[in-house]
N, C-alpha and C positions, 0 to 999 in steps of 0.2 A: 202378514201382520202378526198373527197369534206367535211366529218363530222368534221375531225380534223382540218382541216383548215379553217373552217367557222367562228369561230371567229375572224380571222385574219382582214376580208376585213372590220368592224363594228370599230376594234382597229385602223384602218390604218388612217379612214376617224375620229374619232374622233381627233386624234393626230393630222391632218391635218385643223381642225378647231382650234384647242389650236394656235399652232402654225402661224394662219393666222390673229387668231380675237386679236392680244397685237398689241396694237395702234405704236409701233416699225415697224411694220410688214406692217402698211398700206401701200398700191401700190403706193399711190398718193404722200408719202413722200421718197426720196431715202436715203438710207444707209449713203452715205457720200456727203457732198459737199464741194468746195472750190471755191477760187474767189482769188479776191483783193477788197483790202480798197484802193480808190483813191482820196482826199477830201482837202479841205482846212481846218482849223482852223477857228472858230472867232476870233478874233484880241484880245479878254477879254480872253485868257491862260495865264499863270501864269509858266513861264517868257510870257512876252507879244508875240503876234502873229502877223498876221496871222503866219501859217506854213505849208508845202504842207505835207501831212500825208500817209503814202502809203505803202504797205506792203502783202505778200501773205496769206490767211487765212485755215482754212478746221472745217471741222463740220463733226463730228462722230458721228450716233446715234450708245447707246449701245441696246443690247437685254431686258433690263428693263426697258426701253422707257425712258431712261434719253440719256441725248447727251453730249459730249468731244467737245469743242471749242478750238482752238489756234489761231492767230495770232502773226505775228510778225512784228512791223508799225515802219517807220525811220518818223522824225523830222525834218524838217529845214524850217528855216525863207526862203521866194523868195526873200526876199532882204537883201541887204549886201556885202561887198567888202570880208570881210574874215570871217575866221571859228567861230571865237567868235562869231561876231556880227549875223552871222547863226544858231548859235544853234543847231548843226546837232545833234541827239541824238536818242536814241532807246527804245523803249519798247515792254517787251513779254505778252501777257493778254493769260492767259488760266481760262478756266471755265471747273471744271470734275465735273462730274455727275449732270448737268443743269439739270431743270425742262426744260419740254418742255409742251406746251400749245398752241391750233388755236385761233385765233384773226379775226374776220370778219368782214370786215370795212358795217356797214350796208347802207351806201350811195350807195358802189361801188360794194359792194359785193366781195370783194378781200380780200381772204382769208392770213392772216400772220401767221409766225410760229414765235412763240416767244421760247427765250431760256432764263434761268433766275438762278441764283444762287439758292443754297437752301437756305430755312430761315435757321437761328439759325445755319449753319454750314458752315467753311469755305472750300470756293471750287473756291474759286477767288483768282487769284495770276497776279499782275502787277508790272511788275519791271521795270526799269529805267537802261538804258548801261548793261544789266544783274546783279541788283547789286542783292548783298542777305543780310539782309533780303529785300523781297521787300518795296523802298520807299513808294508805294501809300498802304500801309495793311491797311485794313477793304474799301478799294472799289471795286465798283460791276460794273458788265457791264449787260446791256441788250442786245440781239440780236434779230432783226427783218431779217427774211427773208420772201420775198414777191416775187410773180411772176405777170408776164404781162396776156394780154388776149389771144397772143397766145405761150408762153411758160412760165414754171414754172415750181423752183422757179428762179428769174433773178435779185432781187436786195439786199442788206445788209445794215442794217442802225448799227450803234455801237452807242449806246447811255451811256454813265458814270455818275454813281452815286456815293456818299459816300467821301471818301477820296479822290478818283479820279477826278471827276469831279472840284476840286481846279485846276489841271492841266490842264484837257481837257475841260471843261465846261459843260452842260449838254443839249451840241445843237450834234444831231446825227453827225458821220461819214458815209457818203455812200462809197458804193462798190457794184461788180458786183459778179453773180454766175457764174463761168465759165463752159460753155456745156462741157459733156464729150462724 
């Protein structure tokens, strides 16, 4: 019995390094995260700002070390009498199959995860009131997530490029990682 079965224990343990050594798989990075984006505008968005920007977010990595982003962020001016002069409004940003990338600040030594669109393929979708097609096509978002010194990771920066960035500028939105 121990003859027939001897290849078993050699097959288990390689499987088990396949399976540990895809950068998905790292301990240090989790499966999923979520938060919130909670931030202000600079006053230079387009309709003019400021705006209180705020909204629940999550981050899926896949098993091919790519990562699923969504959020979804409301709008409104803090000042104003009524809804017009508010601007209350909404937009959905999702990013499928993000690159993902470590980022290590060498001053601080704090490590970031970067999330980023693919070149040359669309996988960015922001939309405006849910409209379709989306208003802001051919913009990009980055995602920074970073952690503190004693947990990680704990913050979210949104940064807007491309078409986007007309609207939102290309000064980041922060947000938190919510403990699970």
């Amino acid at each position: 019995m121990k003859t027939k079965l001897g290849w078993l224990a050699p097959l288990v343990a390689v499987v088990a390094f396949v399976a540990t050594a895809h950068p998905a798989n790292d301990a240090a990075t989790p499966k999923k995260l979520q938060g919130l984006i909670n931030d202000f505008s600079p006053p230079n968005t387009t309709p003019a700002g400021p705006y209180l920007v705020t909204g629940p977010w999550s981050l899926q990595w896949q098993p091919s070390g790519k990562a699923d982003f969504e959020a979804s962020l409301t709008m409104v001016r803090r000042d104003g009498t009524d809804e017009a002069t508010r601007n209350f409004h909404t937009h959905h940003v999702v990013v499928h199959d993000g690159e993902v990338t470590r980022e290590t600040n060498s001053s601080t030594g704090v490590e970031t995860i970067v999330i980023t669109p693919q070149e040359n393929v669309t996988t960015t979708l922001i939309t405006s009131n849910g409209g379709v097609p989306p208003i802001l096509a051919g913009g990009t978002v980055r995602i920074e997530i970073t952690g503190g010194t004693a947990l990680a990771p704990t913050n979210i920066k949104l940064i807007f490029n491309g078409s986007a960035s007309a609207h939102f500028t290309t000064e980041p939105y922060d947000g938190v990682v919510l403990l699970n």
